[in-house]
Structures are given as C-alpha cells and as structure tokens.
N, C-alpha and C positions, 0 to 999 in steps of 0.2 A: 566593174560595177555598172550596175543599171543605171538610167536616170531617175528610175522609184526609188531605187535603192538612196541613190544618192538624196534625195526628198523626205524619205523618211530618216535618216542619220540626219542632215538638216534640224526638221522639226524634233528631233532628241533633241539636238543640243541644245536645243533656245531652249526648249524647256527643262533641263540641266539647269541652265543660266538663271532662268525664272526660278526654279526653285533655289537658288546659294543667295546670285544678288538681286531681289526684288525690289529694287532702286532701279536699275536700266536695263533695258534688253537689249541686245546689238543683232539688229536684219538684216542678213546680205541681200543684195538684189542683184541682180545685172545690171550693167551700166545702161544697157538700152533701153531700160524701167525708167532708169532715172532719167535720161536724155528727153524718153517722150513726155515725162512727168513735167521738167521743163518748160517744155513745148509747148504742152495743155495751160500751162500757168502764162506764159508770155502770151496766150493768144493764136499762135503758129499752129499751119495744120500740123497733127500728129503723123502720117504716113509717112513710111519709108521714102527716101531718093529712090527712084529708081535708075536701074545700071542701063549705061549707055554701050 
C-alpha cells in the first residue's frame, strides 16, 4: 500500500466512526506530532536533535 492509500483508508474510517459514534472520534497521529505538540506547549524549541 501507498502512503495515499493508506491516508485515505485513514480518513474512511474516522468517518465510519463519525458516522456510528457521534459522541468521540479517535485520531491517530504519530508520536513525533505529539512529542513536538509537547514541545510547543512547554515552550522548547520544536526542531529535531540532530545526529552526531
């Protein structure tokens, strides 16, 4: 599978989900979404480490 592919199967199923339970939706992300989301919020710069 593509990575489009896999993007649009994604947004099917949340909106599968949207349409049964209209109470919560569940969003995957990647953890390195989250990590920088984090980041942003504590104030830290967002960029990468870079490799030594």
């Amino acid at each position: 599978m593509t990575p489009a592919s896999l993007e649009l199967r994604r947004m099917q199923m949340l909106t599968e989900i949207g349409a049964e339970q209209n109470t919560m939706t569940v969003v995957m992300m990647p953890s390195e979404f989250v990590s920088a989301a984090r980041a942003f919020a504590e104030g830290a710069p967002v960029l990468p480490k870079e490799k030594d």
